[in-house]
N, C-alpha and C positions, 0 to 999 in steps of 0.2 A: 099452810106453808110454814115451812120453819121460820123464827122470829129473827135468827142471824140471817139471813138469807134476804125475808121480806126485807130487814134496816139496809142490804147494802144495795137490793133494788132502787129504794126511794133516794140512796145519796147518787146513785146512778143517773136520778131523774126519772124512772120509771113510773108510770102511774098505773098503765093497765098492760099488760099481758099481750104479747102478740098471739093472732092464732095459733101459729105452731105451739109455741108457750102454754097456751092453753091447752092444746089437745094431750099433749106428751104428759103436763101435769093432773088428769084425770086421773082421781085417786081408785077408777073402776080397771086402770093398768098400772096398779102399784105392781105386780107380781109378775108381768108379759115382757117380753122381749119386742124389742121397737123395731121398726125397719120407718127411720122417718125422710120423706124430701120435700123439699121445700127450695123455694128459690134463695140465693142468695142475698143477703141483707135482712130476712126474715126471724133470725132470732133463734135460731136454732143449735150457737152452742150455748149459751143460756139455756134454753128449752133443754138441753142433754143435762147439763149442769143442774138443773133444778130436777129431771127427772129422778136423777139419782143419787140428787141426797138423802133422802130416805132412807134409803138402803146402804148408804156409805155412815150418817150418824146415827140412824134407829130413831129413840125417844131422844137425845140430846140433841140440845143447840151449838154446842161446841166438841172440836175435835180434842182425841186426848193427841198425847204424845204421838210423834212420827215414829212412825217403821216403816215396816214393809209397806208397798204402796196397798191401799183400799181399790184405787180405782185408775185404769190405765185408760188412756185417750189414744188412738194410732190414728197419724195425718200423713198424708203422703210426703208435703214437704217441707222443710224447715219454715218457710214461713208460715206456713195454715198453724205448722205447730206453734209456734212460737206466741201469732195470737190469740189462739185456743189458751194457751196457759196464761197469756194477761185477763183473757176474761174468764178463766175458772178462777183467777187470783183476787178479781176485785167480787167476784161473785162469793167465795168461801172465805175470804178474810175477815171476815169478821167472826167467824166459826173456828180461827184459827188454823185454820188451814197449810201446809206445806205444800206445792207444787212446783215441780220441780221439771225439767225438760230432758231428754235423750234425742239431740238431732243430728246428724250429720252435719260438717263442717265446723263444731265445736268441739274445743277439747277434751277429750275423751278421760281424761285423769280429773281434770272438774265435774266433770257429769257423776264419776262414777262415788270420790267424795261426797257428794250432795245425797247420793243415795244411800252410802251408807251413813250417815247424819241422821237420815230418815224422811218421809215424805210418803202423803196421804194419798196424793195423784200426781202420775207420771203421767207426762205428753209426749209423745215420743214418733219416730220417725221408724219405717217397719224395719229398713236394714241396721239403722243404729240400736237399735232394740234388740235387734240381733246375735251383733257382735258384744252388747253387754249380757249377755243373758248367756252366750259361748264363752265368756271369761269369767262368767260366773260374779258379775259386779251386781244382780238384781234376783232378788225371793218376788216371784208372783205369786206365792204359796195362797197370801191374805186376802187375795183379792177379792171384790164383792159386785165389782162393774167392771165391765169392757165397751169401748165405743173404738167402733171403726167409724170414723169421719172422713166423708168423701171415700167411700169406698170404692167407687167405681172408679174413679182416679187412679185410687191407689192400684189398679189391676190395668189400666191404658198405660200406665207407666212401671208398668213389668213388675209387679211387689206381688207378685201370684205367691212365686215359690216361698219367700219371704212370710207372707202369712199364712201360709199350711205348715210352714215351721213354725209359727207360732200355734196357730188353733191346736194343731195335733200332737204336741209335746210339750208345750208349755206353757198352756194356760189352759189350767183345769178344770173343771167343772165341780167348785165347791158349792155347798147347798145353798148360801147366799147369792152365789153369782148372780146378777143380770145385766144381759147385754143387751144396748140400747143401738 
């Protein structure tokens, strides 16, 4: 495990590893694409979180400077996001980390300064991801992960068309990519 990672587990209070945690972290699916569920309370943005730092730092323990985002998170709604991005914040900060949020019902001229500032991982909401990615506020170019969380959600709650605008136009299939 990475060493920034494992210090901000233990200031967390963590000692071991839930099973999801565990499985996702199997270094025999460093390179596969995840389809994880698990019940809630289980630990599972953690488990995404850790799955894919790897892949977002490589060999280093700390992030460089902010760009373009590394790795985007889609929640279906502002709140899933908004806690997703406090625990990818306490979980990468010490890696130095930028995350940064895109939700509905916040200001959209805030959001969209933060991104150009820069930032590692975007949490975002699939129609407010939308509308910044049609006014051209956000480069997915860089990316290296994608996590659809709660997906099924996100599809009971009509973000169908919403994410086939995203899968099939804008977000690529670069050779790092993995999607969790």
């Amino acid at each position: 495990m990475i060493q920034t990672l494992a210090d901000a587990l233990a200031a967390q209070g963590y000692e071991t590893l839930t099973p999801v945690q565990e499985a996702v972290t199997d270094p025999a699916l460093n390179d596969a694409d995840l389809l994880v569920s698990a019940q809630t309370g289980s630990g599972k943005t953690v488990g995404f979180g850790l799955a894919i730092a790897p892949t977002l730092l490589g060999d280093q323990t700390r992030f460089g400077p902010a760009g373009t985002p590394l790795a985007l998170v889609i929640a279906p709604t502002r709140e899933l996001a908004m806690q997703v991005a406090r625990e990818l914040g306490w979980l990468y900060g010490q890696a130095g980390a930028i995350v940064t949020t895109c939700v509905g019902g916040m200001d959209q001229r805030t959001e969209r300064r933060a991104l150009d500032r820069g930032a590692h991982v975007v949490v975002a909401t699939p129609g407010r991801l939308c509308d910044h990615i049609k006014r051209g506020n956000i480069d997915l170019s860089n990316l290296r992960a994608v996590v659809l969380d709660e997906a099924d959600e996100m599809l009971d709650l009509g973000f169908r068309d919403e994410l086939e605008y995203l899968s099939l136009i804008h977000i690529s299939e670069p050779t790092r990519l993995r999607r969790i």
